[in-house]
C-alpha positions in Angstrom: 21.2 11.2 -16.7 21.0 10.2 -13.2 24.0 7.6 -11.1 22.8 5.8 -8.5 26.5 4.2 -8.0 29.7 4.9 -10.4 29.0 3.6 -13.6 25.1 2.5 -13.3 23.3 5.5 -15.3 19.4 5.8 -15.0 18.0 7.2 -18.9 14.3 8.6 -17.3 13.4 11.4 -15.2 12.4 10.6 -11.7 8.7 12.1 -11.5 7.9 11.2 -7.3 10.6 11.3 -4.6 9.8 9.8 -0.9 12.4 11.7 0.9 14.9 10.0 3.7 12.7 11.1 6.5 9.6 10.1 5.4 7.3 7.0 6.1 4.4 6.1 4.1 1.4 3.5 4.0 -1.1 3.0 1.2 -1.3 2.0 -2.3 0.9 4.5 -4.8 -0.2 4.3 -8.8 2.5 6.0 -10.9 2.8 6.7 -14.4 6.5 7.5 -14.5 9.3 6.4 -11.8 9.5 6.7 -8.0 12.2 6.8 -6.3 12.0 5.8 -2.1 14.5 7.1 0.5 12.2 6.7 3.0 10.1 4.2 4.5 7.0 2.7 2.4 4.2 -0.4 4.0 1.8 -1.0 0.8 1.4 -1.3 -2.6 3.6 -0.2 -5.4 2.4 -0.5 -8.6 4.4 2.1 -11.3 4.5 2.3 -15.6 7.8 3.5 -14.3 11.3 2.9 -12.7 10.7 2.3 -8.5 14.4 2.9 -7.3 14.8 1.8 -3.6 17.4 3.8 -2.2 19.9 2.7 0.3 18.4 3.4 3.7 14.9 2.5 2.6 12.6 -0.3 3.9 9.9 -1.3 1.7 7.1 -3.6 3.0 4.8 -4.5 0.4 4.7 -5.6 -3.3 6.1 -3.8 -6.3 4.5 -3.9 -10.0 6.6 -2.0 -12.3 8.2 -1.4 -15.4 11.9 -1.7 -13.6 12.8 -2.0 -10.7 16.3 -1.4 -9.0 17.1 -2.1 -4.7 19.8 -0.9 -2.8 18.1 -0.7 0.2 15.4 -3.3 1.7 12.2 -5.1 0.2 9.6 -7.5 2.1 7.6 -8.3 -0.6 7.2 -9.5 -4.0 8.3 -7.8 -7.1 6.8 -8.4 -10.6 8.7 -6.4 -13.7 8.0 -6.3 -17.1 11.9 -5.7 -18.4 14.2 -6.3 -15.1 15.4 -6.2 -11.5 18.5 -5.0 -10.0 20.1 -6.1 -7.1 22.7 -3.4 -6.1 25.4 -4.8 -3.5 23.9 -3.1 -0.5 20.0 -4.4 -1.8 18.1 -6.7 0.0 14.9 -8.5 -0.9 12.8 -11.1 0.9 10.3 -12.3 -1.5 9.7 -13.4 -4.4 10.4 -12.1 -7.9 9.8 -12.3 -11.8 10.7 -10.4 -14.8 12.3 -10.8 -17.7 15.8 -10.0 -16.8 17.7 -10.5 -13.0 21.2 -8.8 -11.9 22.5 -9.4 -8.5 25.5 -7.7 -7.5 28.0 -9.4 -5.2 26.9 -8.8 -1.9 23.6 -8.4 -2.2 21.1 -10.7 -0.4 18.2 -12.2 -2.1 15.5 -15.0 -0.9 12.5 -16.1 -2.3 11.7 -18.0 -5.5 12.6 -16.7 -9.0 10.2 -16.7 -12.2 11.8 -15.6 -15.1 8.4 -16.0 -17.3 7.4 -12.8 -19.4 5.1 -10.1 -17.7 3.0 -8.2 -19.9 2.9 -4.5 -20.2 -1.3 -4.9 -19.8 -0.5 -6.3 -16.5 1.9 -4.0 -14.7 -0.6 -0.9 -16.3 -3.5 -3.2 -14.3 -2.2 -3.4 -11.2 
């Protein structure tokens, strides 16, 4: 078990790490979670957790099982269970998933859909 902040504990093994210094372009097709510390332009599309850590900057959209910011997203983000907005998270875009949490102080604009995504459609993309 995994914190990303005191008391918010992460149940699933991390399988792909883009580390602080890095900065990546292109499409990335997971089958477990990613987690970013780095800098990522592209596609995300994960049967997984993607984690954007603090100091990352994400351009692109995110598919994924779950998806948890504490850094920043320019993009939209579709999930199949939820999205977490940690206080020092920052997306710009527009989201939908079944479940949203915003902490105080985090920043979010774009449009909301809180209609169901399938499973199929997050394994598709």
């Amino acid at each position: 078990m995994k914190l990303i902040k005191p008391n918010y504990k992460i149940d699933e093994t991390i399988q792909t790490i883009v580390g602080i210094d890095s900065l990546l372009t292109g499409v990335i097709h997971a089958g477990g979670s990613i987690r970013l510390e780095g800098g990522y332009s592209g596609e995300i599309n994960s049967q997984g957790t993607v984690f954007v850590g603090f100091k990352s900057v994400v351009k692109g959209n995110i598919h994924a099982m779950r998806v948890v910011v504490a850094g920043e997203v320019e993009g939209d983000i579709d999930v199949v269970e939820s999205i977490d907005i940690l206080s020092t998270g920052k997306i710009t875009g527009d989201i939908r998933g079944k479940k949203l949490t915003i902490d105080e102080g985090a920043t979010f604009e774009g449009n909301v859909n809180m209609d169901l995504i399938s499973p199929a459609k997050v394994a598709k993309a």
